[in-house]
N, C-alpha and C positions, 0 to 999 in steps of 0.2 A: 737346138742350142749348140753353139760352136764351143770347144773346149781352149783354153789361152792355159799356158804353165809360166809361171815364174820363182824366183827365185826369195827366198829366205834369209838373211844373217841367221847366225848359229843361235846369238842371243833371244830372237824373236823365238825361232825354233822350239825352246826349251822354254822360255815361256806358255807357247800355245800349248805342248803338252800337259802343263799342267792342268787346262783347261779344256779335260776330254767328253764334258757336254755340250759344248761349241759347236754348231754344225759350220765349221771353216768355209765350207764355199757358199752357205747361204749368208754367211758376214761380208766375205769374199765381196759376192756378186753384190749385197745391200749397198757397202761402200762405193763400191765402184758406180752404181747407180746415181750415190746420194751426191758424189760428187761430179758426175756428168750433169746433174742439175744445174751445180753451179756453174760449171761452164760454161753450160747454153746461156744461162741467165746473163753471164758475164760477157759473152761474144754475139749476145743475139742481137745488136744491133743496138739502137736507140729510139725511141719513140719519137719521133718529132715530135707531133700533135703536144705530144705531155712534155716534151721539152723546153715547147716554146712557150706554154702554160706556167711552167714551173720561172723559165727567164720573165713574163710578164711579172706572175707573183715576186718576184725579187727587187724588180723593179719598182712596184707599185709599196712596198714595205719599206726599200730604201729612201723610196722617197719622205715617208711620212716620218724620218729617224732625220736626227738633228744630226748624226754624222758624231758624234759625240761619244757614245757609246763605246766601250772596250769591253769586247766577250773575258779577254785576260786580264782585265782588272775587276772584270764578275765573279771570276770563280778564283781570283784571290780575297775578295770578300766575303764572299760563300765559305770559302775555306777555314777562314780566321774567323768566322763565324759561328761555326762548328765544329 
């Protein structure tokens, strides 16, 4: 395992202390994981296959809509409805 150091604000600092059952670099390294996830998720390309599955389904749904429909005049009746 490779060691990375970084830095703190003062405020964070005196927070963490209060919280001396924390094992800081096992939160550390968790976060840092959780959010390399999203990354990849976010950068890892696109599916075509389910891309163009997803543009058929769109397609095939717009067709069957009168075109009439307003999502924002749905959820101002939803609203005023509840």
């Amino acid at each position: 395992m490779k060691a990375e150091s970084f830095r703190l604000g003062e405020e964070t600092k005196v927070k963490m202390e209060r919280y001396k059952d924390i094992n800081r670099n096992e939160a550390i390294r968790d976060t840092i994981e959780r959010r390399m996830e999203i990354e990849e998720g976010l950068r890892g390309g696109i599916d075509k296959e389910r891309a163009l599955k997803a543009s058929e389904d769109m397609k095939r749904l717009k067709s069957k809509s009168s075109g009439k429909w307003s999502g924002v005049e749905e959820i101002r009746r939803w609203r005023e409805r509840y």
